[in-house]
C-alpha positions in Angstrom: 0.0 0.0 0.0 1.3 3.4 -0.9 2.4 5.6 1.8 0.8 9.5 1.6 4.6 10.6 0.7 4.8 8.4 -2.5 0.8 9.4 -3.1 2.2 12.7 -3.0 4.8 12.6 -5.6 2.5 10.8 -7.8 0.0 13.6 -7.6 2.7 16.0 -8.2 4.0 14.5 -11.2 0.9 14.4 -13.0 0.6 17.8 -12.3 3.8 17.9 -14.3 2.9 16.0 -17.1 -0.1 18.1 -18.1 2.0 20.8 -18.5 4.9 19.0 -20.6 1.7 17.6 -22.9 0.5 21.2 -23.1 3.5 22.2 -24.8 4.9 19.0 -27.0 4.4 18.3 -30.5 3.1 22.4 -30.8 6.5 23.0 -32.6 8.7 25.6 -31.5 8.5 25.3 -27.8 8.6 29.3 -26.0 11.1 30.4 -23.6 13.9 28.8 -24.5 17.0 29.8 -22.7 20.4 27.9 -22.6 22.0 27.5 -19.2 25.3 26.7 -20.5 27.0 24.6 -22.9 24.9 21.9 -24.2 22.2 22.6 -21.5 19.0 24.4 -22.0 15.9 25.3 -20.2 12.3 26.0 -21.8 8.9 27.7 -20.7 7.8 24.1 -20.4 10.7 23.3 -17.6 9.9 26.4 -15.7 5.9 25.7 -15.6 6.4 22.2 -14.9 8.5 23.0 -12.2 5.6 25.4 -10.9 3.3 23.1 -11.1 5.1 20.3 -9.6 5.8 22.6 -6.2 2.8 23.5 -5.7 1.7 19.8 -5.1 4.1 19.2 -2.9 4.3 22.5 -1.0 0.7 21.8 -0.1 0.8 18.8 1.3 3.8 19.6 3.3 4.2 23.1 3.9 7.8 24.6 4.6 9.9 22.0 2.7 13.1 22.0 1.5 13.1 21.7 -2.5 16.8 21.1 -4.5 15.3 21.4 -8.3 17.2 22.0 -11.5 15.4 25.2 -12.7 14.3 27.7 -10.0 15.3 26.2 -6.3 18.3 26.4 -4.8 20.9 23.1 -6.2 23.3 23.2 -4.1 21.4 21.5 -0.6 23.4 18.7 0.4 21.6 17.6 3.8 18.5 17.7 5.4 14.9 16.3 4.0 13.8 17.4 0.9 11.8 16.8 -2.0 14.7 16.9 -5.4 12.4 17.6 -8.5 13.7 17.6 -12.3 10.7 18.7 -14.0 11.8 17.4 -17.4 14.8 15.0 -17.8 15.3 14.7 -21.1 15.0 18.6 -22.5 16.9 17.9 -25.3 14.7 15.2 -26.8 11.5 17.2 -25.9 13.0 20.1 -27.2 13.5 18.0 -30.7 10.1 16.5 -30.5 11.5 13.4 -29.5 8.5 11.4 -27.5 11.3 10.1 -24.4 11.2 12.0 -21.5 10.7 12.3 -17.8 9.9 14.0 -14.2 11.8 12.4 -11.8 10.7 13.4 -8.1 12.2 11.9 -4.8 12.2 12.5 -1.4 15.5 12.4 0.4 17.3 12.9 4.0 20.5 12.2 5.8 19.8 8.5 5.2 19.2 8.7 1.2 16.3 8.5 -0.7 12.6 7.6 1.3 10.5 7.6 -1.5 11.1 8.2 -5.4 8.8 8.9 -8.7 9.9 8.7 -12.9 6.9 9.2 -14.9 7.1 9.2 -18.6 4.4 11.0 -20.0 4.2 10.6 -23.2 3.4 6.5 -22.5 1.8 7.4 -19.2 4.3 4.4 -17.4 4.5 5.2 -13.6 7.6 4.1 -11.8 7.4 4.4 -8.3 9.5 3.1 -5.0 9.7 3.2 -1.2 12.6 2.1 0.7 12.3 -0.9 1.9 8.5 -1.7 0.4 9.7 -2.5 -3.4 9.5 -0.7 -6.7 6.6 -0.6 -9.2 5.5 0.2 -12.7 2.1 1.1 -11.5 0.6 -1.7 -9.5 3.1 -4.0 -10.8 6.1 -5.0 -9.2 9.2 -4.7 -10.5 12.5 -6.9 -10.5 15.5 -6.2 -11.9 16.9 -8.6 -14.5 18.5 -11.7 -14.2 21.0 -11.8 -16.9 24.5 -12.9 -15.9 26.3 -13.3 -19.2 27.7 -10.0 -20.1 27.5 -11.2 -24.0 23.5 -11.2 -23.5 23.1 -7.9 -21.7 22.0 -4.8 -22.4 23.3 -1.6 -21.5 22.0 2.0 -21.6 24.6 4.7 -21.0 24.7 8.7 -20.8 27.5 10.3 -23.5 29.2 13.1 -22.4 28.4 16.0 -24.7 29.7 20.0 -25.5 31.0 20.8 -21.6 31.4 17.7 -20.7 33.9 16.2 -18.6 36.6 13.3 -19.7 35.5 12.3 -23.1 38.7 10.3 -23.3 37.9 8.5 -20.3 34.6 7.8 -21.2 35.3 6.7 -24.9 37.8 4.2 -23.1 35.7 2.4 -20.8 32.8 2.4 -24.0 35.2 0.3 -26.1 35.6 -2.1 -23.3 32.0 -2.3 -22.6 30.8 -2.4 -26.5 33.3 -5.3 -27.0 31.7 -7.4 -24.4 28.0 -6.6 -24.4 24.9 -7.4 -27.1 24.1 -4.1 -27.4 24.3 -0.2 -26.4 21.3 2.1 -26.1 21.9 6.1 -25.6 18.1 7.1 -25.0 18.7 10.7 -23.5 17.1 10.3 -20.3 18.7 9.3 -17.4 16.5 9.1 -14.7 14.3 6.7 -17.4 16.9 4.9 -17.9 17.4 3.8 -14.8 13.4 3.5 -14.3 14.3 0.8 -17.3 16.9 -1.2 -15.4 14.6 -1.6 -12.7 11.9 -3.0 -15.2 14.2 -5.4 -16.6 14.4 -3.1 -19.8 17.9 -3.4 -19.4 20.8 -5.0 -17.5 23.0 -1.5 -16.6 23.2 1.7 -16.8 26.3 3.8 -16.3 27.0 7.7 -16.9 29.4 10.4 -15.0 28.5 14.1 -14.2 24.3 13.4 -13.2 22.8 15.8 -10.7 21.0 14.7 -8.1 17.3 15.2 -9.4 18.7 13.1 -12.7 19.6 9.8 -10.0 17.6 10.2 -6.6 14.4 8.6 -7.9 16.2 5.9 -10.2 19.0 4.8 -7.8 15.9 3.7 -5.5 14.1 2.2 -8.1 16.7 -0.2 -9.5 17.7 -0.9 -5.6 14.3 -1.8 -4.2 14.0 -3.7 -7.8 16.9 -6.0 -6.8 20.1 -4.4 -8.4 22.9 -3.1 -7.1 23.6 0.8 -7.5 27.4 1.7 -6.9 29.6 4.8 -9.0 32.1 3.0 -11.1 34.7 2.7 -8.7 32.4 0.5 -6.3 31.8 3.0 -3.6 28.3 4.3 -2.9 26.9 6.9 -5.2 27.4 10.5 -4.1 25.0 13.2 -4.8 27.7 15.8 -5.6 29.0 13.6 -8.2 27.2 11.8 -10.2 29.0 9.1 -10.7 26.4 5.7 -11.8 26.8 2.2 -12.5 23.6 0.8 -11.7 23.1 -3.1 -12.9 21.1 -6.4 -12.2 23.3 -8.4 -9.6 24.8 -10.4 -11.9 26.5 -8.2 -14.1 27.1 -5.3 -11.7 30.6 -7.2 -11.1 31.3 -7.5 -14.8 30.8 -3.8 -15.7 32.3 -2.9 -12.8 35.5 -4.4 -13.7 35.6 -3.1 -17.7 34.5 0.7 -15.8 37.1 0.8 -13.2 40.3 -0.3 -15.4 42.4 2.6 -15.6 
């Protein structure tokens, strides 16, 4: 049974969603405003954004918020909600349909309870700590795979600002020449939502925020996988460092990520 926290982010993304199905597919979307290189914000993030607080801030007046557009980022203790009101601007921004709000609720301890809604299929992904994760009423599990050469792997390539391209194109090759296949979908905090649903068997990118990873780290955890940053230390916020993976290949990847 869904706790009133989780109801809460649920509500709250919806709220979301109406307003980032407002805008996409109208053509050129308003607002547009880039942030730095290779990063931009639109009318749609802002709005969504808007809409999404005021969910939350009325169920639990006085909260903390870290969010990408308009709170302050930089919060690195105490409860909050952590909102990215679209994950995936650059696809929406290109009428691409593959896109997200991710939503969690974090403290000292880590993430409590954590929301990635796609809107465009209307696919709820949803977790508690400790009480499972969910695509909608259904439970989710993490896959199985152990053979590397059978797995699937969705990754995060770093683009104009980016940091260690070299690095990153390294540890690529040595993935690519072990895996079945590579997918590069532009969302982050879906992909991980996908690794939880057995959609893939890892996920690994550098230089996320924390309203890209809070919500997905808990889902592929409370899905059965095993979240770690590619050194095999726990995942820090201020990082951003992911390889999150079924149980069976965590070990594998972890390996081909780590050599130097």
């Amino acid at each position: 049974m869904r706790s009133s926290l989780a109801t809460t982010l649920i509500s709250a993304a919806h709220a979301g969603a109406s307003v980032l199905r407002s805008y996409f597919g109208r053509g050129a979307v308003p607002g547009v405003m880039q942030k730095g290189p290779a990063d931009f914000v639109s009318e749609a993030d802002l709005r969504s954004e808007a809409a999404i607080r005021d969910v939350l801030t009325a169920a639990q007046p006085g909260v903390l918020f870290q969010a990408e557009e308009t709170a302050p980022q930089s919060i690195d203790s105490g409860a909050r909600f952590i909102v990215d009101p679209l994950d995936g601007t650059s696809n929406f921004l290109h009428g691409i349909p593959h896109f997200s709000i991710s939503l969690a609720y974090v403290d000292d301890s880590g993430t409590i309870a954590g929301v990635v809604f796609d809107p465009m299929r209307n696919e709820l992904f949803w977790a508690e700590r400790g009480m499972g994760a969910f695509l909608g009423e259904r439970r989710l599990l993490a896959s199985s795979t152990a053979d590397l050469d059978t797995a699937l792997v969705h990754t995060g390539i770093p683009h104009l600002g980016g940091a260690d391209h070299d690095g990153y194109l390294r540890g690529l090759a040595r993935v690519m020449a072990r895996v079945s296949g590579i997918r590069r979908l532009g969302s982050a905090a879906l992909d991980l939502a996908y690794v939880a649903a057995g959609r893939g068997d890892a996920f690994f990118e550098k230089g996320l925020k924390p309203w890209d990873i809070a919500a997905g780290m808990l889902l592929v955890a409370e899905a059965g996988g095993v979240v770690t940053d590619q050194q095999g230390k726990p995942v820090a916020f201020d990082r951003g460092d992911v390889l999150a993976a079924s149980s069976g290949v965590h070990p594998r990847l972890l390996e081909l990520l780590s050599a130097p």
